[in-house]
C-alpha positions, 0 to 999 in steps of 0.5 A: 378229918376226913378226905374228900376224892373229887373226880371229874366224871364229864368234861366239856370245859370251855377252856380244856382245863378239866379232863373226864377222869382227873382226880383230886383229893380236898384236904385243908386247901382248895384243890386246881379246879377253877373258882366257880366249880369249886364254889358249888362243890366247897358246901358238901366237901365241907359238910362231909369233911366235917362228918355230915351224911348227905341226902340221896332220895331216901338214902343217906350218903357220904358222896355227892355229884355238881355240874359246874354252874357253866351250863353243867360242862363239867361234872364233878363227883366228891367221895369220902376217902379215909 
């Protein structure tokens, strides 16, 4: 099965947790991100862990970028990694 690379392209936590620049890497567990930002980005890390390709306007892509749901302070781009 695929890995997912999740990097935090901007940064503006609350609490300082997440850094523009980290990176993780989604495999079988659930990776250090707080439980909200996870929650919006789980749905396509499964999806491209699981094969799927992703819309992206008229394309078809193996990425995907959410804002966290706390007023988009954080956003997080996944990548299919091999």
């Amino acid at each position: 099965m695929p890995k997912v690379l999740l990097t935090v392209e901007e940064s503006r936590c609350r609490c300082g947790y997440l850094k523009t620049g980290d990176t993780f890497v989604a495999e079988d567990l659930c990776p250090p991100i707080c439980s909200e930002l996870w929650n919006a980005a789980y749905p396509y890390v499964f999806a491209l862990r699981s094969g799927a390709m992703l819309d992206h306007g008229d394309e078809k892509v193996r990425f995907f970028t959410v804002k966290c749901p706390d007023e988009g302070r954080v956003i997080l781009r996944g990548e299919v990694i091999e």
